[in-house]
Structure formats: C-alpha cells, structure tokens
C-alpha positions in Angstrom: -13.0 17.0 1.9 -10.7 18.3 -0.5 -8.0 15.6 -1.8 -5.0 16.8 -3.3 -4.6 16.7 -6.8 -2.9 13.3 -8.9 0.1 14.7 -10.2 1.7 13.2 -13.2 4.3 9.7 -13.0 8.0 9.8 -14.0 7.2 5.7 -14.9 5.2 7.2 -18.0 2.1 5.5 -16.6 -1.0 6.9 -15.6 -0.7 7.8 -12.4 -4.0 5.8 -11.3 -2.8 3.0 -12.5 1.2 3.2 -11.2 -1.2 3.3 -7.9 -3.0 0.2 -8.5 0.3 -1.6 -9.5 1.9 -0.8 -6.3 -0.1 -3.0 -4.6 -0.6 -5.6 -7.1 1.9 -8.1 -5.7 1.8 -6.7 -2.1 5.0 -5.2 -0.3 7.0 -6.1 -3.0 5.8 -3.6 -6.0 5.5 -0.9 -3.0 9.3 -1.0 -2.8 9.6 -1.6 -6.8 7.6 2.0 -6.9 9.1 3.8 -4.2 12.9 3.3 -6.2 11.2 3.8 -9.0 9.3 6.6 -8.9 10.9 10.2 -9.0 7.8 12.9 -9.3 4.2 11.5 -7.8 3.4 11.8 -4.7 0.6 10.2 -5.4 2.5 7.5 -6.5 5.2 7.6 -3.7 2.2 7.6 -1.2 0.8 4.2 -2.5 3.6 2.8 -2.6 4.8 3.7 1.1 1.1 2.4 2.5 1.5 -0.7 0.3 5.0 -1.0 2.1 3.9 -0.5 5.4 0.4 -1.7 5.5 1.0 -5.4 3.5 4.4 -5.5 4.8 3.1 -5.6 8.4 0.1 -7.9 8.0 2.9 -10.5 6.1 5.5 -10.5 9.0 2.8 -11.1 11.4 0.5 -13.7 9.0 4.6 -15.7 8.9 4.6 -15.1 12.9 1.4 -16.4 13.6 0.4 -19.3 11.5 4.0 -20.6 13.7 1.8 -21.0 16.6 -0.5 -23.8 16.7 -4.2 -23.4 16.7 -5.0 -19.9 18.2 -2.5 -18.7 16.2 -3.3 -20.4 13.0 -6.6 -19.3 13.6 -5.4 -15.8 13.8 -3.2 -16.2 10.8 -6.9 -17.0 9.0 -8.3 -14.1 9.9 -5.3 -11.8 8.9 -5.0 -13.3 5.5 -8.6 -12.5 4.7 -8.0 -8.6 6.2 -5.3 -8.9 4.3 -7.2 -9.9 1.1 -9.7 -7.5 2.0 -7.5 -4.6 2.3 -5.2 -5.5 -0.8 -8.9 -5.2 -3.6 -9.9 -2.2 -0.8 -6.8 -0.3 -1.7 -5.6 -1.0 -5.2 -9.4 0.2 -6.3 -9.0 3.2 -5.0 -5.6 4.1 -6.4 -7.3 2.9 -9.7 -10.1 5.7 -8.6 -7.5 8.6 -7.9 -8.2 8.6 -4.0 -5.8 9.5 -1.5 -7.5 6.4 0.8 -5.3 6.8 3.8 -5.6 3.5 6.4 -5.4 5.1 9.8 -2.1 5.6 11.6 -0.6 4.2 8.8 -1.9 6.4 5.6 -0.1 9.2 8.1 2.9 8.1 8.1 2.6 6.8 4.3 1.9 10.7 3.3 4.3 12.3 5.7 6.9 9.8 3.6 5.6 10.4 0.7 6.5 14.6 1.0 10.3 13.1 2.0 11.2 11.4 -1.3 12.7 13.5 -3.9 
C-alpha cells in the first residue's frame, strides 16, 4: 500500500517529528498543531487523530472513573488503551506512517485535506 508522501512543516520542524509532538501531551498539542500548522498534511492529520482519538478516550476516562466500581474498573482499562495508543501513535509519526485508527484516522485525513 502506497502512503502518501511527508510533505514539508511551516513549524520549521521535521515533519516526523512535528508528528510525534502532536501527541506528546495528548489532545492538547493536537490542537496546538492544528492552529499551528499552515502546509503539512501530514502534520494536520496527526494532529486531528490526536484530537479526536485522545480527546475521546479523556472525556470518557473523566466519565467513567465517576461511577463506582464497574466504572472505575472501566476507567483502568481505558487509561492503559489509552497509554497503549498514545507510544502506538507518536512512533509512527516519528516513522513517517500515515497509521490511520479506524473510523477515526477517516475522518482525521478527510480534516486534514479541509485546513488551509
């Protein structure tokens, strides 16, 4: 499968790396990226999965560990997919990969083409 190419970053950073950054502190450098960022989509794209994907599994990590027991229990296991994801994801930014999650990596691209 053909991925498309890394195309340079307006940040002045290797492009790899803006990648990695944008999920370095979760959501948060997502949305640092996606304001900052003018000319990568490969840049924009992390940045929108990093938005979506950590973003999501936060709000529902805060939801659940409100419930007692089955949901702190659920709250567990989110925070290690969460972990999990969060390494998954920022090394293969760092590797130039266009790692799409599913559903979400969709929409993340689809975005990505949006911002100009």
């Amino acid at each position: 499968m053909n991925e498309p190419q890394v195309d340079p970053s307006s940040t002045s950073l290797d492009p790899k790396v803006a990648g990695l950054l944008c999920y370095v502190l979760g959501f948060i450098t997502g949305i640092i990226f996606l304001v900052v960022e003018k000319k990568s989509r490969f840049v924009k794209f992390h940045a929108m999965q990093s938005v979506i994907a950590l973003g999501l599994l936060s709000i529902a990590e805060i939801v659940l560990s409100q419930i007692p027991f089955i949901g702190w229990i659920a709250s567990f296991l989110i925070i290690l997919l969460y972990l999990v994801l969060w390494i998954t994801l920022m090394l293969m930014a760092l590797q130039g990969r266009w790692f799409k999650l599913p559903y979400i990596g969709d929409i993340a691209e689809q975005q990505a083409g949006n911002f100009k």
